[in-house]
VMD Tcl script that builds the backbone (N, CA, C; Angstrom):
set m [mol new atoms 309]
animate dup $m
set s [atomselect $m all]
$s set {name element resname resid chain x y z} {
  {N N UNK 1 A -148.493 52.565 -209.316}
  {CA C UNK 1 A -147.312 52.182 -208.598}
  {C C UNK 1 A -146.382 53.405 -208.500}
  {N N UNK 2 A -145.763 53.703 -206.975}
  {CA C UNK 2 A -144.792 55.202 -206.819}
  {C C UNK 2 A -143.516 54.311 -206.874}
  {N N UNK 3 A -142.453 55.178 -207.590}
  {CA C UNK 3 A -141.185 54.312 -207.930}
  {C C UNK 3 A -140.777 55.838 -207.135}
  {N N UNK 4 A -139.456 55.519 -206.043}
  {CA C UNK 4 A -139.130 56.237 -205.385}
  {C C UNK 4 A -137.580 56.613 -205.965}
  {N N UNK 5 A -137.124 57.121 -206.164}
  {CA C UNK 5 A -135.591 57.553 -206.667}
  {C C UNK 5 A -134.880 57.786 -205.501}
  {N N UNK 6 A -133.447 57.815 -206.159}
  {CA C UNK 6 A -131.975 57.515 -204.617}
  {C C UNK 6 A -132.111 58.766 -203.959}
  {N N UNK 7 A -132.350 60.240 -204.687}
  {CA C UNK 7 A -132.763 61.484 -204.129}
  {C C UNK 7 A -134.126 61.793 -203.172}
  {N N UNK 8 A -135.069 60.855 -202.806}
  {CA C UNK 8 A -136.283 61.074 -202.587}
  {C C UNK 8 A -135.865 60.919 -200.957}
  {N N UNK 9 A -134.975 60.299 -200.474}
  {CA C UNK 9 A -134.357 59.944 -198.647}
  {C C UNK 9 A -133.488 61.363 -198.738}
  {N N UNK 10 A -133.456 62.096 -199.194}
  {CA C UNK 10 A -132.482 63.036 -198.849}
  {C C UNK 10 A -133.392 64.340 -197.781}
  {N N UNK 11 A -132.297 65.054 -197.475}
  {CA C UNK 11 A -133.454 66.097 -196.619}
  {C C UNK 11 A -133.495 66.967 -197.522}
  {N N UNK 12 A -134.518 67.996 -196.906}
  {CA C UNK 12 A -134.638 69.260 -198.191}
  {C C UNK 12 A -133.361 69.712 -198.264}
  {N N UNK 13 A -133.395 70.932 -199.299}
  {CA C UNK 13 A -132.563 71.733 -199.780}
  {C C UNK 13 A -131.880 72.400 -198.738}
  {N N UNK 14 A -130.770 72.198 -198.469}
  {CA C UNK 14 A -130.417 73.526 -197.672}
  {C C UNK 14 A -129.044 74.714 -198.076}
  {N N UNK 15 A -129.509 75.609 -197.399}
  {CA C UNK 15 A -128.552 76.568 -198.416}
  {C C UNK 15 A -127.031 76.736 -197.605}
  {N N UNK 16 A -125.773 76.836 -198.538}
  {CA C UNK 16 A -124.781 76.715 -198.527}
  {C C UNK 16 A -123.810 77.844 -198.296}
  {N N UNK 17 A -123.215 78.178 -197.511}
  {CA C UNK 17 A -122.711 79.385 -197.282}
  {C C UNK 17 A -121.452 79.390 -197.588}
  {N N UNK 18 A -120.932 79.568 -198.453}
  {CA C UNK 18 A -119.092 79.730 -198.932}
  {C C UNK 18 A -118.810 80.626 -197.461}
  {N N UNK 19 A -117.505 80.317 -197.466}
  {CA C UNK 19 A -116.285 80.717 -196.638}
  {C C UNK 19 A -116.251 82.208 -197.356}
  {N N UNK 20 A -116.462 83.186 -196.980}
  {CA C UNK 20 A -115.984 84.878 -197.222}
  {C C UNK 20 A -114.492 84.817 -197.064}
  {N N UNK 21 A -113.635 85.148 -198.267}
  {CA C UNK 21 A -112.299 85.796 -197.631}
  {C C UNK 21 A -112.189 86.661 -196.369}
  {N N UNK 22 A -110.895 86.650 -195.940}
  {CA C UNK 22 A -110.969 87.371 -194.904}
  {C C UNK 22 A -109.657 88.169 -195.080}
  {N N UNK 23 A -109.547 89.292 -194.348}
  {CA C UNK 23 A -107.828 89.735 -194.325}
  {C C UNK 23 A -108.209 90.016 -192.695}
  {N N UNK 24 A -106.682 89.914 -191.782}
  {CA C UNK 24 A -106.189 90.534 -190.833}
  {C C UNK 24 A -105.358 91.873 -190.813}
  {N N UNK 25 A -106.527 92.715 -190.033}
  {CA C UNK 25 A -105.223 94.278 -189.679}
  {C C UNK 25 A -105.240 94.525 -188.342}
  {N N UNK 26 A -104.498 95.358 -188.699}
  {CA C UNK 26 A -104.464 95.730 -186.963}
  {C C UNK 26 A -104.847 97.231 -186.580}
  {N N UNK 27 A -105.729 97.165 -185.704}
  {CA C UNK 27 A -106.057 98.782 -185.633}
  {C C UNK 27 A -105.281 99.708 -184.281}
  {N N UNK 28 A -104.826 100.383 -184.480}
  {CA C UNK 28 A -103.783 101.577 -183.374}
  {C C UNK 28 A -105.605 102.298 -183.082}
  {N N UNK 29 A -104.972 102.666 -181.773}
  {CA C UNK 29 A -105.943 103.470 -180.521}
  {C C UNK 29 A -105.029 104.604 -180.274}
  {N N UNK 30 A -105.974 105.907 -180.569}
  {CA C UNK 30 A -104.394 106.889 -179.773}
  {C C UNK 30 A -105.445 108.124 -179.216}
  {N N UNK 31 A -104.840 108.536 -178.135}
  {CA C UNK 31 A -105.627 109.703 -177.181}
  {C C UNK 31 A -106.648 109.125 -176.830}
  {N N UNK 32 A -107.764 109.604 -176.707}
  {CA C UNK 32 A -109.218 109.312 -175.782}
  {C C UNK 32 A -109.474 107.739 -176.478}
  {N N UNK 33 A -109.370 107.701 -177.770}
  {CA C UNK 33 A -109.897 106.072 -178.111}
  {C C UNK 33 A -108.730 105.051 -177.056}
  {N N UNK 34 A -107.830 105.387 -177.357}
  {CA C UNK 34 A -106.992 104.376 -176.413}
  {C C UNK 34 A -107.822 104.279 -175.146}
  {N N UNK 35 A -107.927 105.481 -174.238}
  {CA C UNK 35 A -108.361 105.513 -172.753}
  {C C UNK 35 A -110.038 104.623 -172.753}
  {N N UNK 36 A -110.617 104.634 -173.837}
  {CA C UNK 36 A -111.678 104.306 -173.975}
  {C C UNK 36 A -111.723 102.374 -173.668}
  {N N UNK 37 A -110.941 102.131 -174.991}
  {CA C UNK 37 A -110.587 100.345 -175.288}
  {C C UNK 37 A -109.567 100.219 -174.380}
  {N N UNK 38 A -108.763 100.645 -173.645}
  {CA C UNK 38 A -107.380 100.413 -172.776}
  {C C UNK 38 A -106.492 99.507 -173.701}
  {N N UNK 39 A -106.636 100.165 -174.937}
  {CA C UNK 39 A -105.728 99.074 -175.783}
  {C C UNK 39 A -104.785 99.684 -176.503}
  {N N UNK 40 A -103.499 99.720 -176.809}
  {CA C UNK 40 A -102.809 100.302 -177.609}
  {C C UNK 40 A -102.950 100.141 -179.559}
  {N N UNK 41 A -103.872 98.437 -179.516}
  {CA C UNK 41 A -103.349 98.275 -180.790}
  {C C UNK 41 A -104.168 96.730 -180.326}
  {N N UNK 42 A -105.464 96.325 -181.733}
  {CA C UNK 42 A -105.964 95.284 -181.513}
  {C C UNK 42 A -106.122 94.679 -182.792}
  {N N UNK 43 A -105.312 93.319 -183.014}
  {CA C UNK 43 A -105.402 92.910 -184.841}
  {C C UNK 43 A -107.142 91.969 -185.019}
  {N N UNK 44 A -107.963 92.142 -185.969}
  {CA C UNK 44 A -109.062 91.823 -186.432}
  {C C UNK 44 A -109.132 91.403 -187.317}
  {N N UNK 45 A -109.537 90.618 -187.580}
  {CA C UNK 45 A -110.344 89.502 -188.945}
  {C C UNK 45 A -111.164 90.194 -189.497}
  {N N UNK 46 A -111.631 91.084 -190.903}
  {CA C UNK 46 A -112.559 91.413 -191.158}
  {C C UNK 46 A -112.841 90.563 -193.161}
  {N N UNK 47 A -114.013 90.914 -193.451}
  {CA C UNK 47 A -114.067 90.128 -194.747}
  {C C UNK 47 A -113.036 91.192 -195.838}
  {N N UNK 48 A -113.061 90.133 -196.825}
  {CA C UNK 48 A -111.787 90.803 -197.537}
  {C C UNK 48 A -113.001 91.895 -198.618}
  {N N UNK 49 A -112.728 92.606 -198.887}
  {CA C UNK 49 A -113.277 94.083 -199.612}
  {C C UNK 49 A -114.178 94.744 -198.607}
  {N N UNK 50 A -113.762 94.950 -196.967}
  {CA C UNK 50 A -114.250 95.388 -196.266}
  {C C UNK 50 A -113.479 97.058 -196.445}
  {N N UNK 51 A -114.232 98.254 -196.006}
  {CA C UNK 51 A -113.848 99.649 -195.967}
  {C C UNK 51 A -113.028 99.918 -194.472}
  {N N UNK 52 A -112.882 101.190 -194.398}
  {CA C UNK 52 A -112.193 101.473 -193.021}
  {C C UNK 52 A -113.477 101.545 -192.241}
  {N N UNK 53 A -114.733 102.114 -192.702}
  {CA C UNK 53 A -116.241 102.493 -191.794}
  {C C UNK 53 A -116.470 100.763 -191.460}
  {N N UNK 54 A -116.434 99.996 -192.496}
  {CA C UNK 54 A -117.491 98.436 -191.779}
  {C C UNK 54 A -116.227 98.454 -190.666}
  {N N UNK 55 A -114.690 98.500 -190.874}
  {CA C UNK 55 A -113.998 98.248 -189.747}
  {C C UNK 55 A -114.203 99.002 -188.669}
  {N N UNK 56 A -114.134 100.350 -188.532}
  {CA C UNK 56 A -114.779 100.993 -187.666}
  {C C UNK 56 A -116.180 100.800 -187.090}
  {N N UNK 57 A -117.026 100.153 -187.580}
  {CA C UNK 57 A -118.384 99.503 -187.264}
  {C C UNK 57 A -117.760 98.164 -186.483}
  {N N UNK 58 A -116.891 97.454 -187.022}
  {CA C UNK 58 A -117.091 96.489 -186.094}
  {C C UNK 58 A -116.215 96.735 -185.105}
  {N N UNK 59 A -115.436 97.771 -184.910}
  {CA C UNK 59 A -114.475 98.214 -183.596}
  {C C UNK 59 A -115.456 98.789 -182.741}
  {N N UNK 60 A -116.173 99.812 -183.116}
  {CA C UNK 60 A -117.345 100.636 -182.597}
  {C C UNK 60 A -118.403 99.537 -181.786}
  {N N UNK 61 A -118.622 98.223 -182.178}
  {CA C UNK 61 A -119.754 97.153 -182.125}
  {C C UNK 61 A -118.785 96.270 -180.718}
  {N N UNK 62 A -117.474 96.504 -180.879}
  {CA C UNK 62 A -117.044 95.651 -179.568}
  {C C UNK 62 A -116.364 96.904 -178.405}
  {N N UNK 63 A -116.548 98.105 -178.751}
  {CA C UNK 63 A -116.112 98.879 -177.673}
  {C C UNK 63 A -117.388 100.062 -178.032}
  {N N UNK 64 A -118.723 99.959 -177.509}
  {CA C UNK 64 A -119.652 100.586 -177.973}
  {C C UNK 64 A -119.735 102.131 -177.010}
  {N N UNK 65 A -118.424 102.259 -176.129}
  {CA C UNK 65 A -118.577 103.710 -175.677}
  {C C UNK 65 A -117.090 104.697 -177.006}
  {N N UNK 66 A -117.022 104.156 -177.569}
  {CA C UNK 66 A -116.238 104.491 -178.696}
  {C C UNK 66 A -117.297 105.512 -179.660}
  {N N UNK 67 A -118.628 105.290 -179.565}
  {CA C UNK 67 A -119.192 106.131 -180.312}
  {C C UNK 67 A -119.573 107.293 -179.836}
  {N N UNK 68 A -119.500 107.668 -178.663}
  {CA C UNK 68 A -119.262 109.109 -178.279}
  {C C UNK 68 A -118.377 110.095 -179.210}
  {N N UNK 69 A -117.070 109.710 -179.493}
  {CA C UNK 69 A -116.287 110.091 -180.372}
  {C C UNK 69 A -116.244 110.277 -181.780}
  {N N UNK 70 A -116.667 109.157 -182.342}
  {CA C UNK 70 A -116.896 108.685 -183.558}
  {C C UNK 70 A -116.630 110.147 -184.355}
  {N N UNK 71 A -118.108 110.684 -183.682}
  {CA C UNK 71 A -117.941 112.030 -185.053}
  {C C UNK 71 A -116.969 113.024 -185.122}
  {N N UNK 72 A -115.736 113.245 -184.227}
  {CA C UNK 72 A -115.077 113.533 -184.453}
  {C C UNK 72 A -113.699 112.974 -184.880}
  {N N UNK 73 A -113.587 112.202 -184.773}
  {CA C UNK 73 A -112.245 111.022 -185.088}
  {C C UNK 73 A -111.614 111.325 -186.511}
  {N N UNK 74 A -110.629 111.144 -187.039}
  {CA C UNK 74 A -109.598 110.746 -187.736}
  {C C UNK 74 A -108.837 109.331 -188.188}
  {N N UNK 75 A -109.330 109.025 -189.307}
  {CA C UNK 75 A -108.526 107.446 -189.822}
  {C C UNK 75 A -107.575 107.903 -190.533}
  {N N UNK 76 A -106.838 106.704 -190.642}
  {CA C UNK 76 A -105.321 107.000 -191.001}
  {C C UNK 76 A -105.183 105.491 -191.253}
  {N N UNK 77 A -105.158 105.020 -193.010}
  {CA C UNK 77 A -104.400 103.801 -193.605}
  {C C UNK 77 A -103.528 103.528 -193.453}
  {N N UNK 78 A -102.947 102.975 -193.214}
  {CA C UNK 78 A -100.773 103.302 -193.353}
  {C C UNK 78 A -100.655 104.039 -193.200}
  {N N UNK 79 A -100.588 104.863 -192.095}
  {CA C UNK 79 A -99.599 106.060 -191.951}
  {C C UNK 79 A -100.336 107.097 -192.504}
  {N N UNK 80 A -101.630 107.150 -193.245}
  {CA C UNK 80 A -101.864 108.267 -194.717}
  {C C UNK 80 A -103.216 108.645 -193.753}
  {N N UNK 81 A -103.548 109.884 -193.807}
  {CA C UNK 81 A -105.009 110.404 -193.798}
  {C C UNK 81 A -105.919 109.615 -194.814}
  {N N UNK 82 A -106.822 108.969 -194.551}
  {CA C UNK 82 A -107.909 107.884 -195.350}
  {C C UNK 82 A -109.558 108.720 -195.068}
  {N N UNK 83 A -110.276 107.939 -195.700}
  {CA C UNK 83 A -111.637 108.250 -196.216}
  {C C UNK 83 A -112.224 106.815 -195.455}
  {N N UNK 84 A -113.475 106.876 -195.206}
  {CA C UNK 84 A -114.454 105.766 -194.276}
  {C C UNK 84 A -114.600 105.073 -195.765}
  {N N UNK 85 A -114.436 105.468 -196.662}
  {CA C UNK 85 A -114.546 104.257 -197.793}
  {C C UNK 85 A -113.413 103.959 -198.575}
  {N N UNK 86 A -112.318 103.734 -198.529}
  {CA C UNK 86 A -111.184 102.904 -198.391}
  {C C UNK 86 A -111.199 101.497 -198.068}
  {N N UNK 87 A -111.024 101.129 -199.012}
  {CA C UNK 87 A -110.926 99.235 -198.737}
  {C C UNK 87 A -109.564 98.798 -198.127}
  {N N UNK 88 A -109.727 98.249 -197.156}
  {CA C UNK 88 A -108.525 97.627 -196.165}
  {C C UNK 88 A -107.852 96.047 -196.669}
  {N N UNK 89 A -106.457 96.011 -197.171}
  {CA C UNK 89 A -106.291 94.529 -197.274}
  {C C UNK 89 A -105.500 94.140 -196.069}
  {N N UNK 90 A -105.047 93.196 -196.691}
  {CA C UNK 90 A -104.424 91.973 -195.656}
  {C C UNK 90 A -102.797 92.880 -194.787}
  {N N UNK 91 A -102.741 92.745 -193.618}
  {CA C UNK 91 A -102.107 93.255 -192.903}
  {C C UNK 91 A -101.789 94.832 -192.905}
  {N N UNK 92 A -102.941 95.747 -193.271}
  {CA C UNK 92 A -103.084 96.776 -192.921}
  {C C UNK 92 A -102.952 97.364 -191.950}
  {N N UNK 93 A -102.741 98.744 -191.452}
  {CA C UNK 93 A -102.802 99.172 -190.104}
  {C C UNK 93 A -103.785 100.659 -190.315}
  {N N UNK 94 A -105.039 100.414 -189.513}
  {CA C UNK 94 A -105.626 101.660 -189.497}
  {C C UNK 94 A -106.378 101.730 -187.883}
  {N N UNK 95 A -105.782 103.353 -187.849}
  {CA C UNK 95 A -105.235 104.107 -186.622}
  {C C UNK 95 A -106.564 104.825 -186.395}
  {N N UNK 96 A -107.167 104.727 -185.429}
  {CA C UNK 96 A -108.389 105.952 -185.014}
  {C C UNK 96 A -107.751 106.781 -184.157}
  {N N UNK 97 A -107.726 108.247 -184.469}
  {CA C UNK 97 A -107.521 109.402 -184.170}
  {C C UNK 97 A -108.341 110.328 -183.757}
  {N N UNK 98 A -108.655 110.595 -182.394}
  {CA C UNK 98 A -109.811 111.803 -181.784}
  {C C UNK 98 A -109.006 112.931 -181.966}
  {N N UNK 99 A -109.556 113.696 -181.564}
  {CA C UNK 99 A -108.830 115.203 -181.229}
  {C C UNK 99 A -108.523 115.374 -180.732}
  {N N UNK 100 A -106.828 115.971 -180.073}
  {CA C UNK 100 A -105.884 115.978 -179.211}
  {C C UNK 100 A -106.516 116.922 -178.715}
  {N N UNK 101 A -106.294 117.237 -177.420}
  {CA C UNK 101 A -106.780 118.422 -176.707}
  {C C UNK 101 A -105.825 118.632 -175.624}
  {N N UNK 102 A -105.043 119.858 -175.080}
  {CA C UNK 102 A -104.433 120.185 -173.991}
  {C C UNK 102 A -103.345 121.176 -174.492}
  {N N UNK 103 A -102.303 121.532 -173.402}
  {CA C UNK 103 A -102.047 122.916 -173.949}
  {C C UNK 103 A -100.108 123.268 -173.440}
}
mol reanalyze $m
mol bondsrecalc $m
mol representation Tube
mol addrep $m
C-alpha cells in the first residue's frame, strides 16, 4: 500500500531568487561622451556593492558606441578622480570624462 503525504501534490523544487539591494546614482556625460548619449546626466539602478567599471559596463551596454572611448576616459566619484574599482553607494554621482581636445 503507497501512503501519499500533503508534500507529494506539490511541484518540484524551484529555486528562489532574493531581491539584490540596489542603490540609485546618477551618472554626468561631459565632452564626446555627452555628444555620444545626447545626455547631460542619466540616474541608474545598479546592485548595491556594484564598482564604477560594472557601472560603466552597464552605461557602455545601453549606449554601446560609448566604447570607442572607453580606453581613454576618466571617472570621477563625487567630484574626486576614482579607480574602475570603487564601490558606488546610494545617490552617488559618477562623471565619465574623455579627453578634452581643442585649442
Amino acid at each position: 500500500m503507497e501512503v501519499k503525504t500533503e508534500g507529494d501534490n506539490l511541484p518540484a523544487a524551484t529555486t528562489v531568487v532574493k531581491d539584490v539591494p540596489s542603490v540609485q546614482i546618477k551618472v554626468l556625460f561631459f565632452a564626446k561622451a555627452r555628444d555620444i548619449t545626447g545626455l547631460n546626466e542619466l540616474s541608474m539602478e545598479v546592485s548595491s556593492g556594484s564598482t564604477t567599471q560594472d557601472c560603466l559596463n552597464k552605461v557602455v551596454a545601453k549606449f554601446p558606441s560609448l566604447d570607442e572611448i572607453r580606453h581613454c576616459i576618466v571617472l570621477a566619484l563625487n567630484e574626486e578622480y576614482t579607480t574602475e574599482s570603487a564601490v558606488v553607494k546610494e545617490k552617488d554621482e559618477l562623471a565619465i570624462i574623455p579627453p578634452i581636445s581643442g585649442g
